[in-house]
N, C-alpha and C positions, 0 to 999 in steps of 0.2 A: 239813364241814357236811352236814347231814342237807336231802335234798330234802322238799319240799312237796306232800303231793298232797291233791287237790280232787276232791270226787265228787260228784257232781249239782248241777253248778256251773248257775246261770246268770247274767244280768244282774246281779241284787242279792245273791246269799250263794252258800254253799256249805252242801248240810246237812252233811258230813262234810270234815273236815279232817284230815290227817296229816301230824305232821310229830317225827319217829325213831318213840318206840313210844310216842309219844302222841295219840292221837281226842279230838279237838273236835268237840261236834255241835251246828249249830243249834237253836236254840229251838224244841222240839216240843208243838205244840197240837191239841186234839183238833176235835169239832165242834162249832160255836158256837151257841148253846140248849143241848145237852145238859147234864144237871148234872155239879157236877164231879167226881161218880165212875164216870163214863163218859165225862167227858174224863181224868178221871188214866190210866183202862185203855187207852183209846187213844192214849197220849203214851207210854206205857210198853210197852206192843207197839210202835210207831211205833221208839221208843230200841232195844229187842232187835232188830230189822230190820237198824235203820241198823248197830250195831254190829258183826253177825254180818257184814255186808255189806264192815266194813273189818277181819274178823277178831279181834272180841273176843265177849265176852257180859257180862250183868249182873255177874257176880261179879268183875269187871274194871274197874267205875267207882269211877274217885278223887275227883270232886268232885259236886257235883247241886246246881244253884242251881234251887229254884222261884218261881216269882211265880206268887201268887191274887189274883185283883178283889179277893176281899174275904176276908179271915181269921177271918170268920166259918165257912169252908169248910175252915178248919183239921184238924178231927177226921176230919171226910169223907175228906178227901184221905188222909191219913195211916193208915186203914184199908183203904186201897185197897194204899196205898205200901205198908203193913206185911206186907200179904199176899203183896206182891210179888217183897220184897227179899231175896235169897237169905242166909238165917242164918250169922252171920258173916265177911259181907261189906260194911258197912254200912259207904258210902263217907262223906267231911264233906259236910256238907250244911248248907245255907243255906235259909230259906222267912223271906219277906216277899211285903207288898200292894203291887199295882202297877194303872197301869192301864193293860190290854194293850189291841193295835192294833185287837183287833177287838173289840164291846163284847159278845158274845156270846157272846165265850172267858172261862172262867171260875179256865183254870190254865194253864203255860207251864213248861215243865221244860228246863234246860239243863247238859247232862253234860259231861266231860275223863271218859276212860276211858283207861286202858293195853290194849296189844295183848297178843295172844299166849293 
């Protein structure tokens, strides 16, 4: 069995998780007010940190689930994301409307990447 490890654990989550040569990273939000193509850029910088951090990069995510307040922020986000995604790498990806914890967050990004 493959061990477990935990990075920037504390009380309530971990943002990154390993477990063989797969990254799980918590749900990365930017700052709350900003719109959300300057929370997508900072969710997406935030994700290349964490990753590099457990030894991967962008062109290494396998899944991306997003949730926006409002999918009206649809296009926004996604010329953000488009600009970002490294060409032909384009992991599955999920986007739906939620309503996230904080009400000022206006997008929530949550990666599985492979290592290496």
């Amino acid at each position: 069995m493959s061990d477990i490890v935990r990075m920037r654990t504390d009380a309530r989550m971990s943002q990154i998780v390993i477990h063989g040569d797969t990254i799980h990273l918590a749900g990365q939000v930017g700052s709350p007010g900003a719109d959300v193509a300057e929370q997508t850029r900072e969710c997406l910088s935030k994700i290349e940190a964490l990753l590099a951090e457990a030894g991967s990069d962008k062109t290494r995510i396998l899944q991306c689930t997003i949730w926006l307040a409002d999918m009206a922020d649809f296009a926004q986000m996604n010329a953000v994301w488009d600009a970002w995604a490294p060409a032909g790498h384009a992991p599955a990806r999920a986007c739906g409307e939620a309503k996230l914890a904080t009400p000022g967050h206006r997008v929530e990004f949550i990666v599985v990447a492979a290592r290496g």
